[in-house]
N, C-alpha and C positions, 0 to 999 in steps of 0.2 A: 155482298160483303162476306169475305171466306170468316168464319170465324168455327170454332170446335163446339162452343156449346149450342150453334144456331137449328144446324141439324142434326140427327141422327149419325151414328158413327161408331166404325170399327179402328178404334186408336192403337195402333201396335202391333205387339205380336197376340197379347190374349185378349184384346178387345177391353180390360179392365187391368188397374193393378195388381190383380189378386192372380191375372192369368188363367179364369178359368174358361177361356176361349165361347162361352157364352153369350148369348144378346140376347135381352131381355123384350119382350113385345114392343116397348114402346120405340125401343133405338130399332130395334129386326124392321118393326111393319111387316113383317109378314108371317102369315100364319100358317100352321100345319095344314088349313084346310085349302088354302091357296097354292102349297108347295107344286102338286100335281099338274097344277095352269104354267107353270114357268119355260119361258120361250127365251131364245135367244133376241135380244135385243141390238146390242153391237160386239164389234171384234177390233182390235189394237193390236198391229203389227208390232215387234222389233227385229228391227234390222241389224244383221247378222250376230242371231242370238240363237246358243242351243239350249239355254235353259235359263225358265224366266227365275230366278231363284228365291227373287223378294217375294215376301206373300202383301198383298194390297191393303192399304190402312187406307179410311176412306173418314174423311173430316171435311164437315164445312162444304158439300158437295164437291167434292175431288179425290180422284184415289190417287196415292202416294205409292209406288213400288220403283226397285232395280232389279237390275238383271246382271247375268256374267259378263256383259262387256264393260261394266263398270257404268252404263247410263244410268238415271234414275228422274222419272217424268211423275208430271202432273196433271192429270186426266181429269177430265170432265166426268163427273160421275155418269150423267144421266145420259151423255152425246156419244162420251168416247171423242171429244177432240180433245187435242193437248194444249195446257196452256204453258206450260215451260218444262226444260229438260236439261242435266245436267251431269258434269260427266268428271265421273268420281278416280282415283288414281289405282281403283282395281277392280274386281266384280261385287257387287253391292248383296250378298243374302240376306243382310237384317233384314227385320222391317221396320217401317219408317213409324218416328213417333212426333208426333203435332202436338203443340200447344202454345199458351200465351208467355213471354218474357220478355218484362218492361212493357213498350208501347206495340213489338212485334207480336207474329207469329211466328216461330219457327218449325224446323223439321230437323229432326236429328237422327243419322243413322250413323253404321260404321261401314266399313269394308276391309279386303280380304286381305291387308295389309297393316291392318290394324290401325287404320287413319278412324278417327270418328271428326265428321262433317256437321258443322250448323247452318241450314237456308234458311231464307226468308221464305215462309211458304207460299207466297199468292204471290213473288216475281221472281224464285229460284235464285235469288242473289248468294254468293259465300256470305256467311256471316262470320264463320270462326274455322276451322281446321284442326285439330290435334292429334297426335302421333302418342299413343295413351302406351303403347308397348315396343320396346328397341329387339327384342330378338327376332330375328329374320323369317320364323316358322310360325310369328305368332298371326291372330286373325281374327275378325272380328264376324261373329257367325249369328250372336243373340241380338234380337233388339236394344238399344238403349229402352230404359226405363228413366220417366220424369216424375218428380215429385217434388214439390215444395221449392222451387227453382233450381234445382240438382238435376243433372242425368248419372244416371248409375250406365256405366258401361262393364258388359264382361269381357272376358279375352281368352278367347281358344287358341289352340295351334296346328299344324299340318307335322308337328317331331317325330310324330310315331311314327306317320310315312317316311321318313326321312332316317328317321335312328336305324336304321340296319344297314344301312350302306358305310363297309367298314372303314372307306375313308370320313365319316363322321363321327367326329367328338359325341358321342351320345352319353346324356343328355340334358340339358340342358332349361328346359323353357317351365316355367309354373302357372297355373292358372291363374287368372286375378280379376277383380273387381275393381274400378275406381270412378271416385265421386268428381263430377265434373260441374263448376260454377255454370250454370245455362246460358247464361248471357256473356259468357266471356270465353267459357273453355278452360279456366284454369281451373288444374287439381286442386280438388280440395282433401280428398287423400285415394291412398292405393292400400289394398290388402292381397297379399298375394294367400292363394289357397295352400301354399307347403310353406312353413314361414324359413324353416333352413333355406339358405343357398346354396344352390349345388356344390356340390367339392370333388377333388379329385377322385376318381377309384380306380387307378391303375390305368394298364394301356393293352390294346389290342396289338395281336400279330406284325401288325404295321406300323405298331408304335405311335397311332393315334391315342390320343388320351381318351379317357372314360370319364365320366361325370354323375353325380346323383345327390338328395333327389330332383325325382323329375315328375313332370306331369300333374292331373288336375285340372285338366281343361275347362273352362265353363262356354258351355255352347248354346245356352240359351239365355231369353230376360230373365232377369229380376226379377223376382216376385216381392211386392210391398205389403207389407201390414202396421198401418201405420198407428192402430191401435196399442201395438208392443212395440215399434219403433223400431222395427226390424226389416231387414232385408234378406230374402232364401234366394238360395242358388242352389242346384244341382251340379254335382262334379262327374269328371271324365274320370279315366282309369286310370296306373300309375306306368311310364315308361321305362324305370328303373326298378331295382333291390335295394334293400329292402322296403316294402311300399311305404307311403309314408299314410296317415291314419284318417286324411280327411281326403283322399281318392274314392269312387261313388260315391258321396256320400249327400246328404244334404246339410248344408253347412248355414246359420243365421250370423247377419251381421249385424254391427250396430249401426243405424242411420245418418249418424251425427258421424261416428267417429272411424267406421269402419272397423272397431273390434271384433275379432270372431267372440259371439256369444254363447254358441255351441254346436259341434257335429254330431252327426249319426251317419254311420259308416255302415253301410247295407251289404256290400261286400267288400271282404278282406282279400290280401292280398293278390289284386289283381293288377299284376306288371303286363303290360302287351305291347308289343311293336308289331306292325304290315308286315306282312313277310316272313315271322319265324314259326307258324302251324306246321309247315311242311305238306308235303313231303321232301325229306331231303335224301341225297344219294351222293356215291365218293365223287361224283362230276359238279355237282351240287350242294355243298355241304351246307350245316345248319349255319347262319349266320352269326358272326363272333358276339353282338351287339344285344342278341336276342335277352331275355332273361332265362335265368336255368330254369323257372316253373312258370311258364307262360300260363299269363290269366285268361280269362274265358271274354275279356272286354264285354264288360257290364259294366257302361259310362250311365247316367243321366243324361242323355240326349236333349231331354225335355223339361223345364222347370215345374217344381213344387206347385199344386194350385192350391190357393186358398180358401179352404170351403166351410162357410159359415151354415150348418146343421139345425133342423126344425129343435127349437129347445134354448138353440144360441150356441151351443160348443163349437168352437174353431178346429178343423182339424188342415196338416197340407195333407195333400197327396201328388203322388208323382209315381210314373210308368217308367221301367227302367228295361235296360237292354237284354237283361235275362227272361222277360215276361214274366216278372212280378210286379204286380202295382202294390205297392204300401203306403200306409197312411202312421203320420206322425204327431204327436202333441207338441205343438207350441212351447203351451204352458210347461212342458217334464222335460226341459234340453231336450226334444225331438224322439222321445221316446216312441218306439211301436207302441203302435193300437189295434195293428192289422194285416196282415199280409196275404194277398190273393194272387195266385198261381194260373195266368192264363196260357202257360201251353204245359205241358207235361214234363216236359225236362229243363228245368230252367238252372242247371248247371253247366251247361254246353255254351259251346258260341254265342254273342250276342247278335243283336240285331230284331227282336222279338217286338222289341218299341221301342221304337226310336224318337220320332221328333212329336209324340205328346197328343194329349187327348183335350177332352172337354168332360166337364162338369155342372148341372145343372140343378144343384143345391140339393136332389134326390138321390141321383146315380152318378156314375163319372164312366166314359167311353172312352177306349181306345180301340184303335187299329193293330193288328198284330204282323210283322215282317213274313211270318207264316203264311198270312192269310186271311182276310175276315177281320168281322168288329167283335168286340165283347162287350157288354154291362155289366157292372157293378154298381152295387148298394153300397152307398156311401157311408151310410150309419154302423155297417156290420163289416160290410168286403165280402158279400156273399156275393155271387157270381145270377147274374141277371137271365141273361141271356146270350146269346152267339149267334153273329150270321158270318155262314159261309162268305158268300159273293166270289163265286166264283169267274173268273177271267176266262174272255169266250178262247175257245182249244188252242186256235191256230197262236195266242195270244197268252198260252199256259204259264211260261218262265213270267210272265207277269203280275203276275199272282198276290202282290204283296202291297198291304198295305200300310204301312209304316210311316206316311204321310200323318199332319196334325189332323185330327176334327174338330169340327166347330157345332155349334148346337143352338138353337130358338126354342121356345118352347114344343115341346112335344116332338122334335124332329134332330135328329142328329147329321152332319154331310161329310160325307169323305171323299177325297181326288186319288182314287187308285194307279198304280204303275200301269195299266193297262188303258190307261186313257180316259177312263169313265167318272164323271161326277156322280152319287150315288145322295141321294137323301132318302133316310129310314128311318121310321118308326122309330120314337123312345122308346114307346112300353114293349115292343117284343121284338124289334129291329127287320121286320118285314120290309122291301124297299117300294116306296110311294112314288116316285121318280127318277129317271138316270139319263144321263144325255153321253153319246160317247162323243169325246173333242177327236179325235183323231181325221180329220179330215180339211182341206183348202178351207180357207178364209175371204171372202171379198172384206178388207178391213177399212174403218170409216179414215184411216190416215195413209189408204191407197200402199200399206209394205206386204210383200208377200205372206202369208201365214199359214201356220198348220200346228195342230195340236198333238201334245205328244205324252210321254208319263208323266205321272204327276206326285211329287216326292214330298220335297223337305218344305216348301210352299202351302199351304192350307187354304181353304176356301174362307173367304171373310162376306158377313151381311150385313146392308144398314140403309136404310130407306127405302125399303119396299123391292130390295134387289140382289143380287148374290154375284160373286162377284169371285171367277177361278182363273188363276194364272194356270196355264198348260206349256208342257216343258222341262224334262229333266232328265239329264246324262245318272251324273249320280256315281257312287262305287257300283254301284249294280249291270251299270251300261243298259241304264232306259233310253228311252226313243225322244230322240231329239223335239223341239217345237219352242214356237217364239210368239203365242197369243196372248191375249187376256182376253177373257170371255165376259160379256155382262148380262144376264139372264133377268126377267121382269115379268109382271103380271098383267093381260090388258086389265 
């Protein structure tokens, strides 16, 4: 009988509400001293897939992921057979979230159209359908989050790609949050992250109109706390001028009502669209659409986690696109407490951390777009430790880790661009294990397969087993692949 609480289990995107992509011994099963024994066990084709994009929620002995062609299946955790599959109206990156409503199961994701989906988990049936956003860029990229019969959905969008092509209206679309009835689908409200509506601002060369503001993407879950009755998100950066105040920032809302409770804005004014850094030249000119002070795009990629500290203090933290991770009070509207600087310039370009770390009520680990893992100390933001992990030569532009981590005790795992699962050391980040996927697959559901980078996807643990999606195009143009890997201890 599939149920959530029967076994062990990686529910979502961060394994918990609080999101701090952690599992705890009893859900993990498996220990740091076992890590080094782990063997491939089986392998799951998808057919014609260049990037598995879902990261694997595993409930009730089955793991839950989609992929870019829009499937999204139900595995066997421990065989690797499928018990149902199902095929959503665009490519599926959330990941999937399982729990009880009414007499069902369900599973609740979104997709890259902004539809969020309700199945019956254990026969893949629809249950429900909703279309939570009408503007045409928008997209659903974060896990839903469930709580108390609600899903919290966020909603990103693709504008910034899109806002510099000067026959587009730029721009347009706002980040939002909305509470959704579980068992039914209907809203129970929306907040969007810029509460103006956009308005005119004039019109380009072509007599396209302009618009503002814009932007504030939310690209990851929810994070609950359900002790303040709050909900954290992480915001994207602003598409328009003048930015508007709650772009990067991490923003609380209220549970019940969806009020903003309060923001903290980590970086100001930062306007970005794709395409206006340049270089530009008189054959190539800057584009009309650009901002006149293009930001450095330092989104939140990754949500807030919430880290309950030896003592009892709650603090969030959250890894941001410049390579700062900071830490904020709850309790002071979101006040700093701390801010640690893991690369040296984190005024430049973003990309430094992107899709988010793990925390272990100690330290908190991220991956850096640079290169390498860091540690930090939770209690201070003093900086731990650093591993290189370098990408073997011929393999060099791959370099980069800015994939989520996940963590057990005493062991931290990261799926780098270059193909390699990597589990290290907590206490000084030494690696104890690494398996490179990049190679054919015999898969126990007979699809071709091969492993390839491994990005915005995260390794997920829960019963004795580890569990990596391989496969990722990406803005970066990784190396294609369409596995799922499942790894075990005899």
């Amino acid at each position: 009988m599939l149920g959530p609480a029967a076994l062990p289990a990686w529910n979502g995107w961060g394994a918990d509400a609080m999101n701090t992509r952690f599992q705890p011994a009893r859900r993990a099963q498996l220990s740091a001293s076992q890590v080094p024994r782990l063997q491939l066990k089986w392998a799951f084709g998808f057919p014609g897939v260049k990037s598995v994009l879902g990261q694997p929620s595993v409930v009730g002995g089955r793991v839950f992921l989609g992929v870019d062609t829009g499937n999204v299946y139900a595995i066997d955790a421990a065989r690797g057979c499928l018990y149902w599959s199902f095929h959503a109206d665009a490519g599926v990156r959330s990941a999937i979230t399982v729990d009880r409503i009414g007499s069902r199961l369900a599973a609740w994701f979104g997709d890259l159209k902004a539809n969020v989906y309700a199945l019956d988990a254990v026969t893949g049936e629809l249950l429900w359908k909703v279309k939570v956003e009408d503007h045409p860029s928008a997209r659903i990229t974060g896990a839903p989050q469930f709580y108390a019969g609600r899903v919290y959905v966020p909603v990103a969008s693709g504008e910034e790609g899109a806002g510099v092509n000067p026959r587009y209206a730029c721009c347009t679309f706002r980040g939002s949050v909305s509470a959704l009835d579980g068992a039914t689908g209907r809203r129970i409200w929306k907040t969007y992250m810029i509460a103006e509506e956009p308005q005119p601002a004039g019109k380009n060369t072509n007599g396209i109109a302009r618009f503002a503001p814009a932007g504030a993407g939310v690209w990851s879950s929810p994070t609950i706390d359900a002790a303040r009755h709050a909900l954290y998100v992480g915001t994207g950066d602003a598409y328009t001028e003048p930015v508007p105040k709650n772009t990067d920032a991490i923003v609380a809302l209220d549970l019940d009502s969806g009020k903003i409770l309060w923001a903290a804005q980590d970086t100001e004014n930062d306007a970005w669209l794709v395409g206006c850094a340049g270089p530009f030249t008189e054959q190539k000119p800057r584009p009309e659409n650009c901002p006149k002070e293009l930001g450095p795009d330092h989104d939140f990629g990754s949500p807030p986690m919430l880290v309950t500290l030896a003592g009892g203090r709650t603090i969030l933290v959250a890894g941001q696109k410049s390579g700062n991770v900071w830490a904020h009070d709850p309790d002071k509207q979101g006040a700093v407490l701390w801010r640690t600087a893991l690369v040296e310039n984190t005024k430049e370009f973003g990309g430094k951390i992107v899709w988010g770390g793990a925390a272990d009520g100690e330290d908190v680990y991220f991956g850096l777009g640079t290169g390498g893992i860091a540690a930090v100390q939770l209690k201070d933001g003093e900086r731990k430790w650093f591993a290189a992990l370098e990408a073997a030569p011929e393999l060099a532009r791959f370099h980069r880790h800015d994939g989520p981590l996940s963590a057990i005790p005493g062991v931290v795992f990261s799926d780098g661009w270059d193909g390699v699962v990597r589990a290290l050391s907590a206490a000084d980040g030494h690696v104890i294990w690494q398996y490179n996927t990049i190679h054919d697959y015999q898969t126990v559901n007979g699809v071709a397969a091969k492993g390839g980078s491994m990005g915005a996807a995260g390794p997920t643990l829960a019963n004795g087993m580890l569990f990596v999606p391989s496969g990722y195009v990406g803005v970066n143009n990784g190396m294609p692949g369409n596995v799922l890997l499942a790894f075990g201890v005899e």
